[in-house]
KEKE-3310 file (N, C-alpha, C; in steps of 0.2 Angstrom, whole numbers, plus 5000, padded with zeros to 4 digits):
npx = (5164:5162:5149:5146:5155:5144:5133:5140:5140:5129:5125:5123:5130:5145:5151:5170:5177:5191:5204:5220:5230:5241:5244:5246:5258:5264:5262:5258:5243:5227:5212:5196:5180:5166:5153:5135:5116:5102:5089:5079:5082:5088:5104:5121:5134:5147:5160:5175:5187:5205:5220:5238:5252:5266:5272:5263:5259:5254:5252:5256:5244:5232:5234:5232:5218:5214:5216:5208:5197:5200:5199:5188:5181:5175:5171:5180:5172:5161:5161:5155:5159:5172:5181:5188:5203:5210:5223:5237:5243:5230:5221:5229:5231:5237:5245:5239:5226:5213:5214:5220:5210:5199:5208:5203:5192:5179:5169:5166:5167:5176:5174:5177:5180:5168:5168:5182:5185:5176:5184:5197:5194:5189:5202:5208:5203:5204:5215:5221:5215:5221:5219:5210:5216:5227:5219:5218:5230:5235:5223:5228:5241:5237:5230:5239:5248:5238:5236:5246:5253:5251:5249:5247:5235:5227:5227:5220:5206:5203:5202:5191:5181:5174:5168:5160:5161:5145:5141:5133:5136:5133:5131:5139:5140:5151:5147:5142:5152:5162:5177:5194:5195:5204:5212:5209:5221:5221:5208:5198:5186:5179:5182:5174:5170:5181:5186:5174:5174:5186:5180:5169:5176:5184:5185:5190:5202:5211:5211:5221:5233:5239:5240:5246:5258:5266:5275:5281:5296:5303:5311:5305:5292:5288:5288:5278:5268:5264:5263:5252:5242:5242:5236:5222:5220:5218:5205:5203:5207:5196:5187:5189:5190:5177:5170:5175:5171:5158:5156:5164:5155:5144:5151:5153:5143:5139:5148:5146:5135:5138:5145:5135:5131:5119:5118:5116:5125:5119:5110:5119:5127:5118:5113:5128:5123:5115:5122:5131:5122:5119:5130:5132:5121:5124:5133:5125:5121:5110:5112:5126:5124:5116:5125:5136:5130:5126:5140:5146:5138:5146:5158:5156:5160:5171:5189:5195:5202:5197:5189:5197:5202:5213:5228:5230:5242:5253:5252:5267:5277:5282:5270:5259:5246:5247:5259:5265:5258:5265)
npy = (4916:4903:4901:4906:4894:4883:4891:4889:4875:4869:4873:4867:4871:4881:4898:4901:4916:4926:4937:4946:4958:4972:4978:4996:4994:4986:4972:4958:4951:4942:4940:4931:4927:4919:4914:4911:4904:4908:4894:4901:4907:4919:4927:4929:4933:4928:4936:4929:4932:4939:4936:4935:4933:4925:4925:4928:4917:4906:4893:4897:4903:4896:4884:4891:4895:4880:4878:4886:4880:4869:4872:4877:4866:4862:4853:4852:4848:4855:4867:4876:4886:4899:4913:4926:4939:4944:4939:4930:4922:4918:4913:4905:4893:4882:4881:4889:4897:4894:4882:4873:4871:4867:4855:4844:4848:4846:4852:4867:4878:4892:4908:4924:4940:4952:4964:4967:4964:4972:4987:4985:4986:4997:5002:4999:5005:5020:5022:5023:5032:5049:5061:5059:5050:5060:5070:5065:5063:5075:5079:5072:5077:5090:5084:5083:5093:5101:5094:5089:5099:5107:5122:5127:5121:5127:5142:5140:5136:5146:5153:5148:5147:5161:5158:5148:5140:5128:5112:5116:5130:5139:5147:5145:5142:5140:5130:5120:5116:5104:5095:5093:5078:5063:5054:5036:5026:5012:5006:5012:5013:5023:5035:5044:5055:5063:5067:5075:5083:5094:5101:5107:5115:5122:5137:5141:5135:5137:5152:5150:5146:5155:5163:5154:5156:5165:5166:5153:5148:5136:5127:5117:5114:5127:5124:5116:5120:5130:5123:5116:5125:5131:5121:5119:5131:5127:5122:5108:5100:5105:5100:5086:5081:5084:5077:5063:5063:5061:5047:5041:5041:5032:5019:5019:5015:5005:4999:5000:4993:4977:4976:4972:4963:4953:4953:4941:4931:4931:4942:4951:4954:4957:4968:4975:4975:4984:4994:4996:4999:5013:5021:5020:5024:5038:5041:5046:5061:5069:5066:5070:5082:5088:5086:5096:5107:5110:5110:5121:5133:5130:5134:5146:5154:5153:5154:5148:5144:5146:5134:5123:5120:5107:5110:5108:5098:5103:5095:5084:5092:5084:5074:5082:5084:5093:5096:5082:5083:5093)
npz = (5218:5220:5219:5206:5198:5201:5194:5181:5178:5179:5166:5150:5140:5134:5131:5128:5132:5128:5129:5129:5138:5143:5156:5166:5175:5166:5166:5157:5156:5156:5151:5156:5150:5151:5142:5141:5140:5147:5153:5149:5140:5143:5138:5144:5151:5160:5170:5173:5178:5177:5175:5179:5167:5162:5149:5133:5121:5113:5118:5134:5135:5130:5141:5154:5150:5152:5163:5171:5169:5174:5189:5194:5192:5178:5162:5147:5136:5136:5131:5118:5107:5102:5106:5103:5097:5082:5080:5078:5089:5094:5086:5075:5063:5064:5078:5086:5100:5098:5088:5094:5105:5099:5094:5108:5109:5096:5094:5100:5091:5082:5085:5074:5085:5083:5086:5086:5072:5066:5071:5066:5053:5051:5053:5041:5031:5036:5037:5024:5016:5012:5016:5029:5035:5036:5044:5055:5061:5063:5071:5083:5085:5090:5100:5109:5112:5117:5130:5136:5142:5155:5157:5144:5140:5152:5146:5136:5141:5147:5138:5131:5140:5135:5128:5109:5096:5088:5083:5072:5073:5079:5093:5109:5130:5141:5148:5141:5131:5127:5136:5127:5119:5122:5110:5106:5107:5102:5098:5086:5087:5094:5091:5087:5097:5102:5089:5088:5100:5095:5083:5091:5100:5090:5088:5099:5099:5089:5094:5104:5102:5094:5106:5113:5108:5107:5121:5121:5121:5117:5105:5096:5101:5100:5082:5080:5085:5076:5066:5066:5068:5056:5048:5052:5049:5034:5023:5020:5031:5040:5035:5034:5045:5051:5041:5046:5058:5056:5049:5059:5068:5064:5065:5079:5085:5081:5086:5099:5100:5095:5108:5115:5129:5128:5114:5099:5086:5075:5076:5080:5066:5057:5060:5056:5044:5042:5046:5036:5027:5028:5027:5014:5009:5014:5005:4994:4982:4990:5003:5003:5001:5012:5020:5016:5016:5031:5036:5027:5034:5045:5044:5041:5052:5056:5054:5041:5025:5009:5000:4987:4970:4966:4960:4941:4933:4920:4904:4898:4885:4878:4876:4871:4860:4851:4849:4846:4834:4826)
capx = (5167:5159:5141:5147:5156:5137:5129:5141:5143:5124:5124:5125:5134:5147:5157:5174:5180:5200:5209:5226:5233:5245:5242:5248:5260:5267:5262:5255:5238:5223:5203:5193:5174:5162:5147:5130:5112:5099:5083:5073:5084:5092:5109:5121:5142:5151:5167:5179:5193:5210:5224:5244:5253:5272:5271:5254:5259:5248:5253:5252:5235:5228:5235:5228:5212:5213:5216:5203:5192:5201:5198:5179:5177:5170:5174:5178:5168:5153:5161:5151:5162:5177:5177:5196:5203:5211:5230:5240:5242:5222:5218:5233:5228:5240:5245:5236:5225:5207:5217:5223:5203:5197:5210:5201:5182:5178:5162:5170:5169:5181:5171:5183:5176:5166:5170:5188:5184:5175:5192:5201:5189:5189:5210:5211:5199:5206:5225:5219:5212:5226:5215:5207:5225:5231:5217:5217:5238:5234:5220:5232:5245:5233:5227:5244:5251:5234:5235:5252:5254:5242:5250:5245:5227:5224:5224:5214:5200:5201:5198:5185:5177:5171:5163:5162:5154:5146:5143:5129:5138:5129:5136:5136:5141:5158:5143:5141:5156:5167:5184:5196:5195:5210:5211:5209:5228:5222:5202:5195:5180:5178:5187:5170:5170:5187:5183:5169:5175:5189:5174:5164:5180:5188:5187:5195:5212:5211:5214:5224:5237:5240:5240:5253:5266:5273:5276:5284:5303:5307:5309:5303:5286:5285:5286:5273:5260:5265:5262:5245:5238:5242:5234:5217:5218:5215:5198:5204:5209:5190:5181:5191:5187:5170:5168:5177:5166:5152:5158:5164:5150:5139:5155:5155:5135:5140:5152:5143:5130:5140:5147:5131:5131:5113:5117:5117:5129:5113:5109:5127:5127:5112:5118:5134:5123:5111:5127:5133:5119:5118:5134:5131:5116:5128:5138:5121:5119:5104:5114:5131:5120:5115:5132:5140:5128:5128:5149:5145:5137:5150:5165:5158:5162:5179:5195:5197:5203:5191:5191:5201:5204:5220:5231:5231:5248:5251:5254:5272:5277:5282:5263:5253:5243:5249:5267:5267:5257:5269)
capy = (4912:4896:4902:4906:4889:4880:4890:4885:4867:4870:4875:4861:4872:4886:4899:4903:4923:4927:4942:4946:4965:4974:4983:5000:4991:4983:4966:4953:4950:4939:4942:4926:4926:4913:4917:4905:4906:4903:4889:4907:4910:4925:4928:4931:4935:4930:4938:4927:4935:4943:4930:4936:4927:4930:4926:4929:4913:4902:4888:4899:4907:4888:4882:4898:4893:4875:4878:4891:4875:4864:4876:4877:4859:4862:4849:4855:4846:4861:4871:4876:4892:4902:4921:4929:4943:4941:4938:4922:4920:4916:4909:4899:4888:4875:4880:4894:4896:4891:4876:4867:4871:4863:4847:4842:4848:4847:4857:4873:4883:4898:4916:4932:4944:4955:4972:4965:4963:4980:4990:4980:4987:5005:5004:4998:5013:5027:5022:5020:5038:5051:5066:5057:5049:5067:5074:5063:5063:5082:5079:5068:5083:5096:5084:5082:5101:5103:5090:5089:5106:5110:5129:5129:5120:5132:5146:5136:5134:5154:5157:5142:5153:5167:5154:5143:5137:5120:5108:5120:5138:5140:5152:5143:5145:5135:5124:5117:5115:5099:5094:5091:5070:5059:5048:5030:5026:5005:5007:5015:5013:5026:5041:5050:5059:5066:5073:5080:5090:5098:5101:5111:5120:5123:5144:5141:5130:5142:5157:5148:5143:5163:5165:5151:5155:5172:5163:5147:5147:5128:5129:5111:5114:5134:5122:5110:5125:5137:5118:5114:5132:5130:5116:5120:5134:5124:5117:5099:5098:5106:5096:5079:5082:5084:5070:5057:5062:5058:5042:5037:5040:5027:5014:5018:5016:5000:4995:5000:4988:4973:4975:4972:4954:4951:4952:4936:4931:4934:4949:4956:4953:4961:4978:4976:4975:4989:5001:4998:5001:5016:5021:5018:5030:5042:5044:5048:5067:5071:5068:5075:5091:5091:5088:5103:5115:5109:5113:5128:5135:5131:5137:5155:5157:5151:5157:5143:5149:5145:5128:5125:5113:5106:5112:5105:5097:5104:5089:5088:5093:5075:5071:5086:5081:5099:5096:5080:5084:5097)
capz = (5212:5220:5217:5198:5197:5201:5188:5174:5178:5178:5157:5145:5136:5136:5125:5130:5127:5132:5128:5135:5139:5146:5162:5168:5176:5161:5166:5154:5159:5152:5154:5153:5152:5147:5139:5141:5138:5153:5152:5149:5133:5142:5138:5152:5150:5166:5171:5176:5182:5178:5175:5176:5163:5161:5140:5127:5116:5113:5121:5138:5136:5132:5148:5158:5151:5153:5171:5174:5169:5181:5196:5193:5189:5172:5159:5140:5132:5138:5126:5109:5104:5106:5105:5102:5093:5074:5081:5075:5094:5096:5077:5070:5059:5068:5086:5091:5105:5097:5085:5102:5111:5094:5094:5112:5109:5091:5094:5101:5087:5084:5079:5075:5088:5078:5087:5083:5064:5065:5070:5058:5045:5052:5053:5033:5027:5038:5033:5014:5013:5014:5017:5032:5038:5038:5048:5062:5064:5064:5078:5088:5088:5094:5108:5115:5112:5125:5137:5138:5145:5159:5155:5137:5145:5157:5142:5132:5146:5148:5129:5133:5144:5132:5123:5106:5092:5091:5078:5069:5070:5085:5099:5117:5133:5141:5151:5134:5128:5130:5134:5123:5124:5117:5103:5109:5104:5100:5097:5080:5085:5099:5093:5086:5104:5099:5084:5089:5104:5090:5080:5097:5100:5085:5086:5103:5100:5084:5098:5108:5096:5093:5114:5117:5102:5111:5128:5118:5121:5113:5096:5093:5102:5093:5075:5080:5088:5069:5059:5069:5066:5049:5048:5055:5043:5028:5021:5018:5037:5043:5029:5035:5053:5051:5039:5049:5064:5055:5047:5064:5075:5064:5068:5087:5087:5080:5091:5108:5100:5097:5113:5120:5131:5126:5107:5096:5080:5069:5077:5076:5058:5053:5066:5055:5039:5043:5046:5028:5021:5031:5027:5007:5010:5015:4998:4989:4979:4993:5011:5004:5001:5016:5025:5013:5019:5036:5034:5025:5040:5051:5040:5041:5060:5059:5052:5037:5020:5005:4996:4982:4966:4965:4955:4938:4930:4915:4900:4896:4877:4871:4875:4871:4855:4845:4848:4843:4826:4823)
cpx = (5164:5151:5140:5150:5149:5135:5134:5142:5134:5122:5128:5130:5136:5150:5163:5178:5187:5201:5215:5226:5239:5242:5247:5256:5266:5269:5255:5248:5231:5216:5202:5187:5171:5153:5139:5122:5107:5092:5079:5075:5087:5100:5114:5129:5144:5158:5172:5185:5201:5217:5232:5247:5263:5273:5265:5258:5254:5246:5250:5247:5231:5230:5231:5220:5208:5211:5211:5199:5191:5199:5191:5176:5172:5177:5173:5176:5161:5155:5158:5154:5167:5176:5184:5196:5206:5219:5231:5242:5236:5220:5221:5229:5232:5243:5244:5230:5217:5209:5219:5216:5201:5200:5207:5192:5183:5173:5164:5172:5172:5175:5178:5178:5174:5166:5177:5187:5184:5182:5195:5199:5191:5196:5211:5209:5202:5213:5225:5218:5217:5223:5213:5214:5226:5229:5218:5224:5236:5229:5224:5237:5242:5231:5234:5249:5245:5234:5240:5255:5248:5244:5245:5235:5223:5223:5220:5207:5198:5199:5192:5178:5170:5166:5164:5156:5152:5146:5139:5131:5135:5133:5132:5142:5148:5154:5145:5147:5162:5173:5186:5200:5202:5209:5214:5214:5227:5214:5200:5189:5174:5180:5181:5171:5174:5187:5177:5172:5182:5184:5170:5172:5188:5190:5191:5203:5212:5217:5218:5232:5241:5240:5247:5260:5270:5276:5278:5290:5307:5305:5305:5296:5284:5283:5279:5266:5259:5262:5253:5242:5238:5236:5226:5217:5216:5207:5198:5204:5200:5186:5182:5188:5180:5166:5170:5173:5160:5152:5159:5160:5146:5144:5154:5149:5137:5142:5151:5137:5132:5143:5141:5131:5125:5113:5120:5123:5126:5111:5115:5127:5122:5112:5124:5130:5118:5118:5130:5128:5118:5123:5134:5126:5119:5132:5132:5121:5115:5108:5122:5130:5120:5120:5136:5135:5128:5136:5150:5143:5142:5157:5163:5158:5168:5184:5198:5195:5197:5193:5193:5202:5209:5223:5233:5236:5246:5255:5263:5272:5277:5275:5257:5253:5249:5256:5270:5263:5263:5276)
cpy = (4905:4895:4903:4897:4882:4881:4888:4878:4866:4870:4870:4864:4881:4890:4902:4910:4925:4933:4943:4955:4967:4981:4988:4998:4986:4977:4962:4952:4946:4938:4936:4929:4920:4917:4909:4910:4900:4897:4892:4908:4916:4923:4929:4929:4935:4930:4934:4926:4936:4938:4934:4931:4930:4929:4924:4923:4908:4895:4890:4901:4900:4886:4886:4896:4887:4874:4880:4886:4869:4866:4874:4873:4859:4857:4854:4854:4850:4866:4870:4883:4895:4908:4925:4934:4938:4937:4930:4915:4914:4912:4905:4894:4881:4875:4887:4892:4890:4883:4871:4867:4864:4854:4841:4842:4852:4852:4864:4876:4891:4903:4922:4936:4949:4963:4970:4966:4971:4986:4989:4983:4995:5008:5006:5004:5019:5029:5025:5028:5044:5057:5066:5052:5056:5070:5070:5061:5071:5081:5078:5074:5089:5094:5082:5089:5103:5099:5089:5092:5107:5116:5129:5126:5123:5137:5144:5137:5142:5158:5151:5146:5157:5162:5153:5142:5128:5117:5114:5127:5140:5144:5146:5144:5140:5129:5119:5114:5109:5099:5092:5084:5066:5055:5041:5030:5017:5005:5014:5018:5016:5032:5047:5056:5065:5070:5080:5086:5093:5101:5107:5116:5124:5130:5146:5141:5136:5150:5156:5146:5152:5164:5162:5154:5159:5170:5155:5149:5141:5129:5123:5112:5119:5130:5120:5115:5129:5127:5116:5120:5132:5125:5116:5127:5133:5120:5111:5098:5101:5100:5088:5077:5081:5077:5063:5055:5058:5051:5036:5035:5033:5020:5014:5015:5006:4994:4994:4995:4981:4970:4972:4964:4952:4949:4945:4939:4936:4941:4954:4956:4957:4970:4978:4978:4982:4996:5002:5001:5008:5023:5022:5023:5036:5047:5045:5055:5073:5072:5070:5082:5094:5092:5093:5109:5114:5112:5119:5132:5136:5135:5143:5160:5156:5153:5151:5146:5143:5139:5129:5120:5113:5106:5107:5105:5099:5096:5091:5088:5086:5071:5073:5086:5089:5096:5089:5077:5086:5093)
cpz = (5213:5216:5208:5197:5197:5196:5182:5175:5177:5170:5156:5140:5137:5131:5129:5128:5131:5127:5131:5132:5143:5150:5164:5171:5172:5161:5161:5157:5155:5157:5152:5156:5149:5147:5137:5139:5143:5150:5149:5143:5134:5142:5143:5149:5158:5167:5176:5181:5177:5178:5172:5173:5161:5152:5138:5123:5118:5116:5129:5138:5135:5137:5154:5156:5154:5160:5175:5175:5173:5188:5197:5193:5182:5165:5152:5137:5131:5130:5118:5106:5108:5101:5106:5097:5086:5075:5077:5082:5096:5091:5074:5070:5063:5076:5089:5096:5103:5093:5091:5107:5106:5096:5100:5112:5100:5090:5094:5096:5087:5081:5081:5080:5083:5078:5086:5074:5062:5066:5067:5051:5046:5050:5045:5031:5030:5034:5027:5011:5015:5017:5026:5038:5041:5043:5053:5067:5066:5072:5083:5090:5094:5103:5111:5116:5119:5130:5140:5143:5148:5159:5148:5138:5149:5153:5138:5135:5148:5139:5129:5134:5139:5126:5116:5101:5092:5083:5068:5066:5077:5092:5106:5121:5134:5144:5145:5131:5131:5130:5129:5125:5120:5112:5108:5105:5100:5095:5090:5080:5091:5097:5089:5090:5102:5094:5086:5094:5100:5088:5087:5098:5093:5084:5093:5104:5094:5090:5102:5107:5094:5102:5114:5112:5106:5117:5127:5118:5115:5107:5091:5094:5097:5085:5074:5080:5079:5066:5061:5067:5057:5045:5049:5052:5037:5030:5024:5025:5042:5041:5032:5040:5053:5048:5043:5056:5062:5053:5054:5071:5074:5064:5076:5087:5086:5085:5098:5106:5098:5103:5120:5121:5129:5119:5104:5089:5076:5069:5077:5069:5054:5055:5059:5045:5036:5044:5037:5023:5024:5027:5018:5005:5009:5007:4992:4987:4986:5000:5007:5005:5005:5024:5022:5017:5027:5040:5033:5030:5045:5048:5040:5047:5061:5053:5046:5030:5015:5001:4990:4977:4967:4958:4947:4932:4922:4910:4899:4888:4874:4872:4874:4861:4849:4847:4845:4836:4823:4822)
residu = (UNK:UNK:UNK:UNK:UNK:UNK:UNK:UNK:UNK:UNK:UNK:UNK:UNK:UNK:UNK:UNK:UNK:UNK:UNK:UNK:UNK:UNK:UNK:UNK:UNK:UNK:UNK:UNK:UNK:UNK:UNK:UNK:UNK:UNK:UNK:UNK:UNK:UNK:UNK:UNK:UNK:UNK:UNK:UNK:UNK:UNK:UNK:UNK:UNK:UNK:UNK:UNK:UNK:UNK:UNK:UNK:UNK:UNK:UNK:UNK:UNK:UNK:UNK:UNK:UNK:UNK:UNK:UNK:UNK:UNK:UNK:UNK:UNK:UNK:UNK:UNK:UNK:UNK:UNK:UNK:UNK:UNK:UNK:UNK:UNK:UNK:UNK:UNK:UNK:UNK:UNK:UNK:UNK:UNK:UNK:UNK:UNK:UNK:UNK:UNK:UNK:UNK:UNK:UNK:UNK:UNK:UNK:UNK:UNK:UNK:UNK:UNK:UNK:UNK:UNK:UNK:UNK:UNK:UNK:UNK:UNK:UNK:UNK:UNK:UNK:UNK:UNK:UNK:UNK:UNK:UNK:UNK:UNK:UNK:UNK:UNK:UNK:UNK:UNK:UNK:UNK:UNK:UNK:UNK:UNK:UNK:UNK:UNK:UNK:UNK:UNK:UNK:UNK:UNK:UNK:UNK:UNK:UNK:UNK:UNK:UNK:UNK:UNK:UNK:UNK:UNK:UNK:UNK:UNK:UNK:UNK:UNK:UNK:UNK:UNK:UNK:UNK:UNK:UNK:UNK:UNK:UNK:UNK:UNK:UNK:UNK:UNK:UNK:UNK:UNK:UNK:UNK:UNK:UNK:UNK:UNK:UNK:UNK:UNK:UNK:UNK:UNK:UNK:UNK:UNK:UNK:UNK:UNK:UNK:UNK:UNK:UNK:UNK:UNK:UNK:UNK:UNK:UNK:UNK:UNK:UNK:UNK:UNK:UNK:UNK:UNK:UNK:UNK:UNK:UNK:UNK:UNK:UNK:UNK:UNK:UNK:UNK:UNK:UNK:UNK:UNK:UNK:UNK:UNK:UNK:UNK:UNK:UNK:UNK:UNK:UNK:UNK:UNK:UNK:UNK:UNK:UNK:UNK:UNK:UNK:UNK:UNK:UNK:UNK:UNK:UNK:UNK:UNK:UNK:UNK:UNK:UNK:UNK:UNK:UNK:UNK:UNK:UNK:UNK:UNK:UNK:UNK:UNK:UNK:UNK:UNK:UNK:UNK:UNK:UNK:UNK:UNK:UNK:UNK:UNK:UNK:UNK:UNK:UNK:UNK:UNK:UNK:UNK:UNK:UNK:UNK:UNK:UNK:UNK:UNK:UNK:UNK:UNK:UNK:UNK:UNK:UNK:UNK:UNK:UNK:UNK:UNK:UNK:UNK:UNK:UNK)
# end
């Protein structure tokens, strides 16, 4: 800490990054880093440490800062940026965290963190899309029906065994085949993974799903395992699954590349603007094509019933043209 303390009293200028969390433990907790940029131009993110905090308002988390600054002997006026999530905590406009740095060092500029904004962005669209909503409340069931239960787990891993298709249609062995990983319950912008191992095991949980139900006694879990199988019988819920993986991987690719400590503003922004057009690309005639047949391929090794239009409402009489001619 002292040898860190030297090099930033060393930089004419610093940025300040806080977040708070709650640990395992279910205590309050706040990360500080400070983010500089060496003589050479390299970048450089050092960790400061770990700070118990018994309340996240904004008052305490500026004082927990102010302090770390007094420890170190580093005066605030170094500061040229602050680096916070979107909360009301961090950003108020009149007594949040970045609003109280400001009133002291005019410079200290606030940025929304940008892997923050991206989640933000991923939550509104997923929510917004009912299809897409559905499929990944249905994922989150399935991973807790198997992880839950290391009985229903352990059958799982032995219909595993015999092997699986992968994203292709492709027979592989169990080497190949990955666990079935959680959904990050906060982060959006990680749960590619997730999908996909449903997606590599999806003729497994399928058979697994018919294994556990005869050896299910609770009536509540029997509904769950009978409404999950159902569920992963329909199109809409493979089709979802599949799309949302793909959507989500060119957000994760994203978000492990913002995270990067070398990466600038400018250089985030242009990462952020390179995804959308990516992503825009996506929704043309030419790469549907090729994710329908892609789909197509994999839907004729698995037990999913055949697509369908939706059923179309008939007009009522007081507004169908013949009946009100007549």
């Amino acid at each position: 800490m002292r040898n860190m303390s030297v090099i930033l009293q060393d930089s004419p200028f610093l940025t300040l990054m806080m977040d708070e969390t709650t640990d395992v433990s279910n205590k309050e907790q706040v990360v500080i880093v400070m983010r500089r940029v060496s003589e050479s131009f390299e970048v450089h993110e050092d960790f400061l440490g770990l700070y118990h905090v018994s309340s996240i308002d904004a008052s305490t988390l500026t004082s927990v800062a102010k302090d770390v600054f007094a420890r170190i002997n580093l005066p605030i006026s170094k500061l040229r940026g602050q680096c916070y999530d979107g909360a009301s905590t961090m950003k108020g406009v009149r007594s949040g965290v970045a609003s109280q740095i400001l009133a002291e060092e005019l410079r200290a500029v606030y940025t929304h963190c940008y892997g923050h904004s991206l989640n933000l962005a991923v939550n509104d669209v997923f929510k917004n899309i009912k299809v897409m909503k559905g499929a990944l409340d249905v994922t989150h069931e399935i991973i807790k029906l198997i992880k839950y239960s290391p009985k229903r787990e352990a059958i799982f891993r032995e219909i595993q065994c015999c092997g699986g298709l992968d994203y292709d249609g492709a027979h592989v062995s169990l080497e190949k085949h990955s666990e079935i990983r959680p959904l990050c319950p906060t982060r959006w912008t990680v749960r590619a993974d997730s999908l996909a191992s449903i997606i590599e095991n999806y003729s497994s949980l399928q058979s697994t799903w018919d294994e556990v139900l005869d050896i299910t006694r609770d009536s509540e879990t029997k509904a769950r395992i009978i409404g999950v199988a159902a569920q992963m019988k329909t199109f809409e819920f493979a089709f979802a699954v599949h799309l949302a993986e793909m959507l989500l991987r060119h957000t994760d690719n994203l978000s492990k590349t913002l995270q990067k400590d070398t990466i600038s503003a400018a250089e985030g922004q242009i990462s952020g603007s390179m995804m959308l057009a990516t992503l825009q690309s996506v929704g043309n005639d030419e790469s549907f094509q090729l994710f329908w047949d892609k789909l197509s391929v994999y839907l004729t090794s698995i037990d999913v019933a055949e697509p369908q239009l939706p059923q179309q409402r008939k007009i009522p009489r007081r507004f169908d043209d013949e009946h009100l001619c007549s």
